[in-house]
N, C-alpha and C positions, 0 to 999 in steps of 0.2 A: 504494500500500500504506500502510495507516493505521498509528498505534503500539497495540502489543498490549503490555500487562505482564506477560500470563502467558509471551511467548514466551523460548524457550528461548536461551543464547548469547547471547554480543557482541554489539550493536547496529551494525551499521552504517550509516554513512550515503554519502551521493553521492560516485561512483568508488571504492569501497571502504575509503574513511578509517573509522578506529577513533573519531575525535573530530571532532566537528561544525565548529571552527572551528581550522586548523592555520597558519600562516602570518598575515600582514597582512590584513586588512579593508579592503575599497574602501569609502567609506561614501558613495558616486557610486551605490550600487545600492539603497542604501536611500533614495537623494532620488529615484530615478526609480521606486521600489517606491510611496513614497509621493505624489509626483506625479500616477500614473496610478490611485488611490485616489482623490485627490480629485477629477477629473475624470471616474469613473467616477458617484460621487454625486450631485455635480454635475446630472448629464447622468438618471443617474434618477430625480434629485429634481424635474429639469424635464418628463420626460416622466408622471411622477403627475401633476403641478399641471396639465398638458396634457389627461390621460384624465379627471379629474376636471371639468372644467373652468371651470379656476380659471386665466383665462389673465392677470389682472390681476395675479397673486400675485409675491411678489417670488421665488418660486423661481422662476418662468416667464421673468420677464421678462429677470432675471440670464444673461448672456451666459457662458460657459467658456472 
């Protein structure tokens, strides 16, 4: 479910909290949030350089 501005009521968000971030912050979830971002690009930046092929390129060649 997307965010709507016209919707009606209190926002809630995941398990029925009123506010998006209530307690402590792991920030262990944002290094593996980001992690698997870069590895994701990574990896589709080497399969264009592949389908193009552009297999000399240094996106190709570059190892993940």
């Amino acid at each position: 479910m997307g965010f709507n501005k016209y919707a009606a009521g209190n926002k809630v968000y995941g398990g029925g909290r009123p506010m998006p971030t209530v307690g402590p912050v792991d920030p262990a979830g944002y290094k593996e949030r980001d992690a698997l971002k870069v590895r994701r690009t990574a990896m589709l930046r080497r399969m264009q350089a592949q389908q193009s092929g552009n297999y000399m390129s240094p996106n190709n060649l570059r190892r993940s």
